[in-house]
N, C-alpha and C positions, 0 to 999 in steps of 0.2 A: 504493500500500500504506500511505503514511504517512498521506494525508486518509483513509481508513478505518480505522486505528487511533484516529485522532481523534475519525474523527463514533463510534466504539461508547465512545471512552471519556467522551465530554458524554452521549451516551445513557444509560448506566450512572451517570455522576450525578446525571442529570436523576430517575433512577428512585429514587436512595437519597433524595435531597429529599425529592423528593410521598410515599413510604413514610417519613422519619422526619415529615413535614409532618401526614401523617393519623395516625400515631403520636404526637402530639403533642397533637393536635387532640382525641383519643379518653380519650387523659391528662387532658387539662385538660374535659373536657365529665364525666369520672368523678368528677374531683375537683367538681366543682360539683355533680354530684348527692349524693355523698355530703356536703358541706354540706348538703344543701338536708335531705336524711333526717335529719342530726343535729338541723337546729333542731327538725323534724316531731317526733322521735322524745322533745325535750327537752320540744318542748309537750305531747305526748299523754301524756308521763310526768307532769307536772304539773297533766295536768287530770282527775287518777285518782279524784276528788270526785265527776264525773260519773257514773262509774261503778257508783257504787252509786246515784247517783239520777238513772236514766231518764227519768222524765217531764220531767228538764229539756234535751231533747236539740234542742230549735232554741239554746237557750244557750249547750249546748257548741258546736255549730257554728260560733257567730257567736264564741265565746271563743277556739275554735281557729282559726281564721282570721286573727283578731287576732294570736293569740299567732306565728303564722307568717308575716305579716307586718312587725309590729314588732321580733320578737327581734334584738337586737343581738349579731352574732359579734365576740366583742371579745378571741378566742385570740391572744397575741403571736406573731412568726412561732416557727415552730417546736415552737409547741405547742396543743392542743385543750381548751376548758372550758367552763363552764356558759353560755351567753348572759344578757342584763342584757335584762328584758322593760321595766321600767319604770326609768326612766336619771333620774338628780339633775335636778332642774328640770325634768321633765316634768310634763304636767296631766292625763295617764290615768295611772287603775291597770294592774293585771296584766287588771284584769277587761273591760278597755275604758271604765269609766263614767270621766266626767269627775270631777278629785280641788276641793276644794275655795281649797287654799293649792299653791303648785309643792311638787313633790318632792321630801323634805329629807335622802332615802337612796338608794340603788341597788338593785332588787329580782331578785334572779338565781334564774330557775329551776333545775329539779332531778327527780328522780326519788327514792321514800322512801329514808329510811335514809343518804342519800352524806351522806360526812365535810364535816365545815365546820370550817376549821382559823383558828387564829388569824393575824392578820393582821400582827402586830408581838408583840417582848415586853412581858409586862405583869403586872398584877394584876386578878385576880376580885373585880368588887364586887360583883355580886347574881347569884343563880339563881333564878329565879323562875316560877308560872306566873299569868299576868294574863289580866285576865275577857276580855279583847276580843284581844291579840296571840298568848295561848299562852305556852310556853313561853319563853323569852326568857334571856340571858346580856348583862350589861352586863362591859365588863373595862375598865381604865386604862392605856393605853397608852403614860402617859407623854406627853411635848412631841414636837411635830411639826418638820420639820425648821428652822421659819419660828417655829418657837416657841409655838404652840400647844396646848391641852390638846386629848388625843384618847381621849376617853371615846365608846368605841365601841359602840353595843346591836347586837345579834346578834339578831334578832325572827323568830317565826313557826317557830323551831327544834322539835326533838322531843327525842328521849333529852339528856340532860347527861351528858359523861364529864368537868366539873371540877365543883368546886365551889368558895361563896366564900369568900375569902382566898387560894386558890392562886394560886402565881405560873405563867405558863404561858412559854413558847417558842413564838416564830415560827411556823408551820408545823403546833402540833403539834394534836392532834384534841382539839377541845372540846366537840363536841355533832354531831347528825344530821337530817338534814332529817326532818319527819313522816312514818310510815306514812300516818297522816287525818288528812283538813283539818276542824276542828274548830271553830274558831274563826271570828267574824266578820271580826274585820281580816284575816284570810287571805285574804278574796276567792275563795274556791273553787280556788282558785291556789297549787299549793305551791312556793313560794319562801322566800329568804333576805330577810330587811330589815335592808340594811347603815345604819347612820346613825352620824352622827360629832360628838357635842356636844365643849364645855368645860365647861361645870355639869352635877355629877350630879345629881340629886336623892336624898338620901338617904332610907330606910326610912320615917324620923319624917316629913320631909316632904314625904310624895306626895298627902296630900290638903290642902295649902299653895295660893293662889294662886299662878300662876306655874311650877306643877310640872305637865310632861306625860310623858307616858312615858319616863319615870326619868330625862328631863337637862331643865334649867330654861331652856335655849338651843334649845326644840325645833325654831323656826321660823326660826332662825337659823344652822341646822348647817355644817357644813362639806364641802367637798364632797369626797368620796373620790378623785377623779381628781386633782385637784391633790397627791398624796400620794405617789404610785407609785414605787417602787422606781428605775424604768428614766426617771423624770423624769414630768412633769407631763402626764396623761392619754396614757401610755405604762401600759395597763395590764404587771403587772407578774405572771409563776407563781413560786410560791415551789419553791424546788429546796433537795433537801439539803446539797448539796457547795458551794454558794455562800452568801458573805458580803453580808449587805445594811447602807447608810447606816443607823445608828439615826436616827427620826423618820420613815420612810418606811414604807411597806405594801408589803403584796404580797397575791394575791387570792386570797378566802377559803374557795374552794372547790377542792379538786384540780383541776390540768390535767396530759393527758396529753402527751408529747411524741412528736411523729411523727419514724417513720421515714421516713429520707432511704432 
């Protein structure tokens, strides 16, 4: 009676295993696709350019393939945001073509209209719209935590909710990504262009040698990752109820946090 009590109680565990084993297994095969949809879903939002022009549709293809490919999920645990298509020191764009200098920003996709919020506090030095970027927001963010100046551009944006001389908060909403991609330097791609000088170029001089899109340090920027909040390429969500190092970022688009 008692080796029969035995063998049904190993049987009965044997069977809670392999049932939480495939319950497991079914969890984590869900969560993988729903990554795999978000990036999809982050690329086809950003390649809403094509849509109003058909005839380019082997481009979108080969755009979208790219964009689902290369996107970088770069959500810290516990939370979900916008992937980084073209990453600092990279040598493709968003568009796939090869760039000419490395990559001296981080270009994070998007769908129209999502908030793009500040990255640190600071001050608004231009709002502007430029022949080849678009719209565009530079702000002074002040010294970084190594001591650096962190003149920040915000490129390839749409609506401005500051304007300049405002001082802004961390977090709070400065602008929107485009309904249309309008512009050249957009690459048919609507994304953010994070970039991080120490020279701004001021108003008087942008047509100066030496002046490129609005910081005079263009080719020499700084890299975003080394900046983050949670330490160095620990990208970093910015959250209401928490206190961040002054000199540090946090990223510049909303991330959700999952439920546990």
């Amino acid at each position: 009676m008692l080796k029969l009590k035995s063998k049904n109680f190993l049987v009965k565990k044997a069977f809670i295993f392999i049932v939480s084993f495939v319950t497991y297994s079914l969890l984590w095969a869900e969560e993988k696709n729903l990554q795999l949809t978000s990036i999809e879903t982050y690329c086809d939002d950003a390649l809403e350019w094509y849509d109003d022009h058909p005839s380019y549709n082997g481009e979108f293809t080969r755009v979208l393939e790219y964009c689902k490919t290369y996107s970088k999920n770069v959500s810290p645990s516990g939370f979900s945001t916008n992937p980084i298509l073209s990453d600092f020191g990279a040598m493709n764009g968003v568009n796939t073509r090869p760039r000419d200098q490395m990559h001296q920003g981080i270009d994070i996709i998007g769908p129209q209209n999502q908030p793009i919020i500040a990255i640190a506090d600071g001050k608004v030095l231009e709002t502007t719209i430029e022949d080849c970027w678009g719209a565009t927001v530079v702000i002074d963010h002040g010294k970084s935590i190594n001591g650096e100046n962190l003149i920040t551009i915000y490129g390839h944006v749409g609506e401005f909710l500051v304007s300049e001389d405002d001082e802004v908060k961390r977090g709070e909403i400065i602008a929107k990504l485009p309904e249309k991609i309008k512009y050249r330097c957009m690459a048919r791609v609507r994304h953010l262009h994070l970039q991080i000088g120490q020279k701004y170029c001021k108003k008087e001089e942008k047509s100066n040698w030496g002046c490129k899109y609005f910081i005079k340090d263009y080719f020499s920027s700084l890299n975003p990752h080394k900046y983050w909040a949670d330490g160095s390429n620990v990208v970093t969500c910015f959250e209401d109820n928490k206190e961040y190092k002054k000199g540090t970022i946090t990223y510049p688009l909303p991330c959700k946090k999952i439920k546990n």
